[in-house]
C-alpha positions in Angstrom: -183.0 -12.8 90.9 -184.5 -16.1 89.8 -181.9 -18.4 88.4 -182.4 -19.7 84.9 -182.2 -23.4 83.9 -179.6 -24.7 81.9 -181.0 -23.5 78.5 -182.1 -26.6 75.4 -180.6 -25.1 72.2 -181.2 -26.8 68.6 -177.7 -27.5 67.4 -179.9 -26.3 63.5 -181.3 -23.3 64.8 -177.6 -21.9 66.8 -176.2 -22.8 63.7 -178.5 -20.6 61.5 -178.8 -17.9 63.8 -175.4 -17.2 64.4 -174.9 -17.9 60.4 -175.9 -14.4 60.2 -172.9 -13.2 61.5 -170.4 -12.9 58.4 -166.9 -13.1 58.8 -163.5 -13.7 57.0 -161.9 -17.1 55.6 -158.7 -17.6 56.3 -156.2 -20.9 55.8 -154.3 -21.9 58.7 -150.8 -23.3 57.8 -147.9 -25.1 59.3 -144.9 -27.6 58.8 -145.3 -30.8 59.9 -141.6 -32.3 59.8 -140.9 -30.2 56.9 -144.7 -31.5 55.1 -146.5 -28.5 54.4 -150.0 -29.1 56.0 -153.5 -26.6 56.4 -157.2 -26.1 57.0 -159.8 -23.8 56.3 -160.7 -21.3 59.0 -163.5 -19.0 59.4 -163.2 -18.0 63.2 -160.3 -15.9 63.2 -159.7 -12.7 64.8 -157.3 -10.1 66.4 -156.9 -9.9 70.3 -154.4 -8.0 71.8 -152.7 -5.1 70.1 -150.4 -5.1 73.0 -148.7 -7.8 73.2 -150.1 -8.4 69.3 -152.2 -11.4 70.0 -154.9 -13.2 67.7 -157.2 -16.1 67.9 -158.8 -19.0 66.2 -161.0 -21.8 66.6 -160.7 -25.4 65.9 -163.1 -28.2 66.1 -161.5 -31.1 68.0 -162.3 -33.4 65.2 -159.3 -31.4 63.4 -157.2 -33.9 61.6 -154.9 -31.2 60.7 -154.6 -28.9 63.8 -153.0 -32.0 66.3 -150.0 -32.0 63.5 -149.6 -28.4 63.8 -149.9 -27.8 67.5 -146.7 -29.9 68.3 -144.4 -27.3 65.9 -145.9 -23.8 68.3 -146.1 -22.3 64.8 -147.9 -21.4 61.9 -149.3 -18.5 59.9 -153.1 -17.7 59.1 -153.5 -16.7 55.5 -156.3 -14.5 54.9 -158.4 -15.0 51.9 -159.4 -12.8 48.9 -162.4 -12.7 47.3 -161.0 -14.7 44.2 -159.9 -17.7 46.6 -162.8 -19.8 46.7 -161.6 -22.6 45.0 -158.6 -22.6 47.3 -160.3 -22.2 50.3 -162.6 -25.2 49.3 -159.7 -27.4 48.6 -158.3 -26.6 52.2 -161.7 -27.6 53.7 -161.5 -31.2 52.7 -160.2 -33.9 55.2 -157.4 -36.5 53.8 -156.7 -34.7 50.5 -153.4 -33.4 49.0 -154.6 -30.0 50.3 -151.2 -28.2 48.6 -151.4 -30.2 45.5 -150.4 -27.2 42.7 -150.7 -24.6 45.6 -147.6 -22.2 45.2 -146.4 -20.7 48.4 -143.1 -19.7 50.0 -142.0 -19.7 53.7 -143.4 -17.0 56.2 -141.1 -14.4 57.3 -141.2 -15.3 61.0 -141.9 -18.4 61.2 -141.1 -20.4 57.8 -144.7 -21.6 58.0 -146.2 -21.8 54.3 -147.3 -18.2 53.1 -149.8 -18.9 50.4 -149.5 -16.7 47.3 -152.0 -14.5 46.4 -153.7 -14.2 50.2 -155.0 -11.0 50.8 -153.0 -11.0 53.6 -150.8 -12.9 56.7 -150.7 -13.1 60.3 -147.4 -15.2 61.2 -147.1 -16.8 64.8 -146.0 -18.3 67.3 -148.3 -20.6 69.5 -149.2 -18.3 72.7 -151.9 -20.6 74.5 -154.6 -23.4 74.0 -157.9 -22.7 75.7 -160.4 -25.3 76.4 -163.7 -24.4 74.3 -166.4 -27.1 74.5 -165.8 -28.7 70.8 -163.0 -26.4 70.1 -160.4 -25.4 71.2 -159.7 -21.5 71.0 -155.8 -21.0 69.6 -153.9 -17.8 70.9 -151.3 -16.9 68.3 -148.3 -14.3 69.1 -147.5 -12.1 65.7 -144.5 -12.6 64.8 -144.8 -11.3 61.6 -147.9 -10.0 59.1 -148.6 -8.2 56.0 -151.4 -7.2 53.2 -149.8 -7.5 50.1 -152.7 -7.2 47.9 -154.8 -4.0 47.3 -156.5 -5.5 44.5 -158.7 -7.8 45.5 -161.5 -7.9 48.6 -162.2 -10.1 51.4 -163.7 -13.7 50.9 -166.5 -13.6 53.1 -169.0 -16.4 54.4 -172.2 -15.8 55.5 -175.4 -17.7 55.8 -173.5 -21.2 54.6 -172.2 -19.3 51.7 -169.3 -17.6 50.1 -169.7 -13.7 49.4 -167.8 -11.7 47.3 -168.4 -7.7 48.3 -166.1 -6.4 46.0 -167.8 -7.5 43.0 -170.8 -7.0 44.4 -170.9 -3.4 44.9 
């Protein structure tokens, strides 16, 4: 079998290519010495139903994610499809991210449960996996719910925000 080079791919084109894959938003929160802090997520998913495992990526230009990592906890919020504004708010670097944002503390963990979220995954931090310019975060459920049935997913695709439920 003839070995292949070390392909050249355009940082543009993988990131319009694979910009066709849609997939959920979610906030990842945490306490940092009792300061509620967050970020935006789009790269989360489950893993292991046994032990109940999921995943996300971070960038390693978080400014967020190195005051998390120290506490082994936090809970990923998954957005609805009437989030938007929130999620947008949480994507900023060096704001007030959870200026007028109501939440209470996560049942496993006490990590900031945001209200209104279509639903939670509570953890514990399981492992930290090397991944290039992220680093891929393995969570251990500690606790999760969907407390809303009235609302669908926030979705991103293509650069932007969908919104299926209203859409169909």
């Amino acid at each position: 079998m003839a070995k292949l080079g070390a392909p050249t791919v355009d940082p543009a084109t993988f990131r319009h290519v694979l910009g066709h894959f849609c997939s959920g938003v979610t906030i990842v929160t945490a306490l940092d010495g009792g300061t509620p802090v967050g970020f935006a997520c789009q790269s989360f998913a489950s893993l292991s139903l046994e032990p109940p495992l999921v995943t996300f990526f971070v960038a390693r230009t978080s400014t967020t994610w190195p005051r998390i990592r120290p506490g082994a906890r936090f809970c990923v919020n998954v957005l609805a499809d009437d989030q938007e504004d929130l999620c947008r708010a949480f994507a900023v670097s060096g704001a007030d991210k959870f200026a007028g944002v109501a939440h209470t503390p996560a049942p496993g963990t006490g990590s900031p449960l945001l209200d209104g979220v279509l639903a939670y995954v509570d953890c514990t931090l399981e492992r930290v996996v090397d991944g290039g310019d992220h680093e891929i975060v393995i969570g251990r459920v500690a606790a999760l719910d969907a407390p809303r049935d009235d609302a669908g997913p926030l979705l991103f695709y293509k650069g932007r925000f969908g919104h299926p439920a209203r859409n169909a």
